[in-house]
N, C-alpha and C positions, 0 to 999 in steps of 0.2 A: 133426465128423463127416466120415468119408472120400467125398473127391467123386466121385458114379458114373463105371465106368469102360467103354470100351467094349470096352478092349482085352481080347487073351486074352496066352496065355503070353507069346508073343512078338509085337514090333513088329509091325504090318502091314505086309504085305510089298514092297507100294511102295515105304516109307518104307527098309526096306532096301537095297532096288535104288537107289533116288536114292543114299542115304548112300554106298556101293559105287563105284557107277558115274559119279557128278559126284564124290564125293570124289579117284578116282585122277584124273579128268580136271585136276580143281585142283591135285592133287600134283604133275603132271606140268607145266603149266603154271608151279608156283611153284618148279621145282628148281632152276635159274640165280637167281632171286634172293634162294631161301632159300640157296646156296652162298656169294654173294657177303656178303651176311646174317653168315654165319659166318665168315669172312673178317675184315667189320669188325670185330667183334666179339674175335675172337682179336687184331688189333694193339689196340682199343683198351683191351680192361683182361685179356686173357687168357684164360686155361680157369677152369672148362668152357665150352663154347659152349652148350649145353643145358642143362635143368635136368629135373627130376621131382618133380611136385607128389602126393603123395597126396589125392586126390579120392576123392567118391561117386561112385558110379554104377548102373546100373539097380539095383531091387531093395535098393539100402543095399549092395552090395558093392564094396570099397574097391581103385581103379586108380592106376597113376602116370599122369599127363596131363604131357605134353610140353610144353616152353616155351625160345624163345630165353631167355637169361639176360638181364637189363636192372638189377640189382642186385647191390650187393658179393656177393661171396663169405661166406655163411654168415649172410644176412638170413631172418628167421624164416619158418618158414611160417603166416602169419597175413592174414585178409582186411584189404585196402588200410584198410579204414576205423581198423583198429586199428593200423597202423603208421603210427607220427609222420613229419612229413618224407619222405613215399616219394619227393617229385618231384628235392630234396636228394638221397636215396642214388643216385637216378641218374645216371649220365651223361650227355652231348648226345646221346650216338648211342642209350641206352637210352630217355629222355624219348619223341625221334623214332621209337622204336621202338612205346614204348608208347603216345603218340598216334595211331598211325595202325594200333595191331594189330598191326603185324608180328610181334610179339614170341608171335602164337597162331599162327602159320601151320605149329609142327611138330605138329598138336594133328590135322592132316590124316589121318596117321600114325595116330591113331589112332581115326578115323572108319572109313577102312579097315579095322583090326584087328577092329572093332564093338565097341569101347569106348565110341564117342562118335557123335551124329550130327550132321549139318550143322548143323542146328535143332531145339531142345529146349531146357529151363532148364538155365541153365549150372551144370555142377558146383562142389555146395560139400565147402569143404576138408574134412578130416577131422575136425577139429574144432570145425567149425560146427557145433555139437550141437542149436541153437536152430532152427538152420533145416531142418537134416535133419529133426529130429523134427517138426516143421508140414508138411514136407512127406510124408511118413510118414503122415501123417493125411490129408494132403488129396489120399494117390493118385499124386502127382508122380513118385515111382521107381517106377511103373512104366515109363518111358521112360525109354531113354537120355538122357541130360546131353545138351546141343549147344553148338558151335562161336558161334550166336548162338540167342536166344529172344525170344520176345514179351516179360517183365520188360526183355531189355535196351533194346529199342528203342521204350519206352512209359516211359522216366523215367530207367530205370539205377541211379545212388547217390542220386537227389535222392528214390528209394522206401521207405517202412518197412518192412521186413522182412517184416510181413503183408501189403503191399498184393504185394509180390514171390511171395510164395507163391500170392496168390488168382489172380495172371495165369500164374503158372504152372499152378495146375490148371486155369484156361479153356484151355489153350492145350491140356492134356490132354482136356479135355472135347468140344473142339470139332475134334480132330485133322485134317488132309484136305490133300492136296496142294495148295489154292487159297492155304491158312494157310502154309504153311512157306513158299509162293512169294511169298507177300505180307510178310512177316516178312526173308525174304533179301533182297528189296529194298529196305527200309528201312534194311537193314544196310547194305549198299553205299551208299546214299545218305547216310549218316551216317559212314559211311569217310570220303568225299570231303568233306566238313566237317570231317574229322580230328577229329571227335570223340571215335572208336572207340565199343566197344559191346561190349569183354566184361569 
């Protein structure tokens, strides 16, 4: 059954203005060493330095979501769980990358754009047909995808797929500037453990 929603057509408008206006602040912030970022990456295994993931997003309409590159050239596009060896196809400087995130920080890009926002359930690929459609049901696109969510910082991959869907629609149900701010902290705090969180 679809979990009640409070929103209307569009985001509430707070949620906007934060996404907007912290997102450029972080863009601007992260330009020197997302450039350097780019840098490594072109000596250590070449182009592209970016990549483009087709993702969902609000509503089930299909975005490219930005990403430094951290794997060979022409590695599928399939969620982590399903690709063998991902830590193998990486690099030193990719592993490092995707341990501490780096590897989402061109994803800013498209917080700005209003693709994506700070905070929200992370977008699944386009072919996650299993999770789209749970979430389909349970209300979740109605919001923007985000940067981090409450599934990531409440288990992450150690979650079942339904348990990831049902904290995703709490996370819709219970929407409010107190939650994203509390949710963005935990992120940051689980950066500094290099755990990562998306």
């Amino acid at each position: 059954m679809r979990a009640p929603s409070h929103l209307t057509a569009e985001p509430p408008l707070w949620k906007d203005i934060v996404d907007r206006t912290v997102g450029l602040l972080l863009l601007l912030a992260a330009s020197l060493p997302m450039f350097v970022v780019s840098v490594a990456i072109l000596f250590d295994s070449g182009r592209p330095i970016l990549i483009t993931q087709r993702r969902i997003g609000r509503l089930g309409h299909e975005y490219r979501m930005l990403k430094f590159r951290t794997l060979p050239v022409g590695t599928p596009q399939v969620a982590k769980s399903s690709l063998p060896n991902v830590s193998k196809r990486a690099s030193t400087l990719g592993r490092l990358m995707r341990r501490y995130s780096i590897d989402e920080l061109p994803q800013l890009i498209n917080v700005i754009s209003g693709e994506m926002s700070l905070v929200g359930p992370r977008p699944a690929l386009y072919n996650q047909y299993d999770l789209t459609g749970l979430r389909r049901v349970a209300g979740v696109l109605d919001l923007r995808p985000g940067l981090t969510g409450l599934a990531q910082v409440s288990g992450r991959e150690s979650l079942t797929l339904q348990e990831k869907v049902e904290l995703d629609a709490r996370y819709v149900r219970e929407l409010s500037p107190l939650l994203d701010l509390r949710i963005a902290l935990r992120t940051v705090g689980a950066l500094f453990r290099s755990r990562g969180t998306f």
